[in-house]
RODO-2510 file (C-alpha; in nm, 4 decimals, decimal comma):
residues 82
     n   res          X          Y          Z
     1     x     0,0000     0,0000     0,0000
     2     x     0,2688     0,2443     0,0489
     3     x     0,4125     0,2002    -0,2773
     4     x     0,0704     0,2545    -0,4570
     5     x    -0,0509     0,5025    -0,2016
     6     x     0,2582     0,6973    -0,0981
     7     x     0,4741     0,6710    -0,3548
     8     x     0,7340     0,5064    -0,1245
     9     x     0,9758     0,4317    -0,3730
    10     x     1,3300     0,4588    -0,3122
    11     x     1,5144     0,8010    -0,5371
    12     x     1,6607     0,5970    -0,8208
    13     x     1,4984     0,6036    -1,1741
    14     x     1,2344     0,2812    -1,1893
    15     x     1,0479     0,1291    -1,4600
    16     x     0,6475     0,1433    -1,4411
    17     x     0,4882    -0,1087    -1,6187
    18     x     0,0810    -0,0037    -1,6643
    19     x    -0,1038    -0,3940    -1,5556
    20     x    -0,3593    -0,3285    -1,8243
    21     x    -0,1818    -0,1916    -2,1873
    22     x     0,2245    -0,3419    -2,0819
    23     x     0,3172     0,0701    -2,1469
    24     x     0,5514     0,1307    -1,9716
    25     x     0,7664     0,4523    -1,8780
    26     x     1,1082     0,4764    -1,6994
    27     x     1,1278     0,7354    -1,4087
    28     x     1,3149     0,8712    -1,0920
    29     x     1,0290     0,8997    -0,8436
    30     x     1,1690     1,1802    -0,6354
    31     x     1,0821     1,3740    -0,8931
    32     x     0,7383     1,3477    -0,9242
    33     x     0,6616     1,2102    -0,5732
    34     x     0,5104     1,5907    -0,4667
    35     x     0,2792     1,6242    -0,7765
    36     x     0,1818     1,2509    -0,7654
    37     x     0,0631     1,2895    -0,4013
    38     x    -0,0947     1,6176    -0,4674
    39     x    -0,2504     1,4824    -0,7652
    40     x    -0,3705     1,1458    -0,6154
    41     x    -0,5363     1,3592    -0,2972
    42     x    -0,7421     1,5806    -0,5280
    43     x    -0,8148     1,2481    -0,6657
    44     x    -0,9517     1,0875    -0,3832
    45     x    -1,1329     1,3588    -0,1872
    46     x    -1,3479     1,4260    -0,5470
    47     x    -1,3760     1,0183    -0,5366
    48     x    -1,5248     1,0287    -0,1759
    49     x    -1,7410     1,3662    -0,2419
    50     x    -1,8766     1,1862    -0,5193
    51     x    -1,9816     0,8334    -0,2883
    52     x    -2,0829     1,0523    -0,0363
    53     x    -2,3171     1,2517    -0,2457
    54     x    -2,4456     0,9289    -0,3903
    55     x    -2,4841     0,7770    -0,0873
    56     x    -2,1971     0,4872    -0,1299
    57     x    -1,9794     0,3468     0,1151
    58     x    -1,6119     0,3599     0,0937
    59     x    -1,4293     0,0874     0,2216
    60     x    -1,0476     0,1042     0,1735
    61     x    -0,9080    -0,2293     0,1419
    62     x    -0,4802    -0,3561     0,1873
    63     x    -0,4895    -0,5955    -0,0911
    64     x    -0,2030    -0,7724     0,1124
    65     x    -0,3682    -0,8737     0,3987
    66     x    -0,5833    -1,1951     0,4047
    67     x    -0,8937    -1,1865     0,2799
    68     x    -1,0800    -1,2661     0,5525
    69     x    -0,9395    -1,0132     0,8189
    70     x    -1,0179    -0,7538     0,5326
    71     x    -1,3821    -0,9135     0,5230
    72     x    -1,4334    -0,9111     0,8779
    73     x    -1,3356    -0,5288     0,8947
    74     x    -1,5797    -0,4474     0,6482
    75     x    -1,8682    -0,6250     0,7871
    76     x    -1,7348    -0,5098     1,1848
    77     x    -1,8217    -0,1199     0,9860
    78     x    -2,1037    -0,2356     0,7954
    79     x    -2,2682    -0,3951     1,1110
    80     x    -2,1776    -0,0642     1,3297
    81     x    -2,3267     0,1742     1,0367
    82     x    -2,6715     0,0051     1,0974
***
């Protein structure tokens, strides 16, 4: 999640490789770490105004922790919402 979320990446050029098309772009993230974060907070908080205005839940999920401790979080809110 840091990775992703943070962009906790160490300041040496990287290769991204985009999952979906195999583009892929070579980079130093330590220069773009500031407008990446800045970018992917604007991001978000228009993401959640959006669910909130249409009434949807948000649950943020760590795709590396089992599944079912990240089910039984979601049900723990889901069950305390109601």
């Amino acid at each position: 999640f840091a990775k992703e979320a943070l962009f906790d990446y160490q300041n040496r050029p990287h290769k991204f490789v985009d999952m979906e098309t195999g583009e892929s772009i070579s980079i130093n993230p330590g220069e773009i770490k500031s407008s990446f974060k800045q970018i992917s907070e604007k991001y978000m908080a228009e993401f959640k105004l959006k669910c909130a205005q249409y009434r949807i839940d948000i649950f943020e999920a760590d795709i590396n922790k089992p599944f079912d401790k990240v089910l039984e979080a979601y049900l723990t809110k889901r069950n305390n919402l109601y």
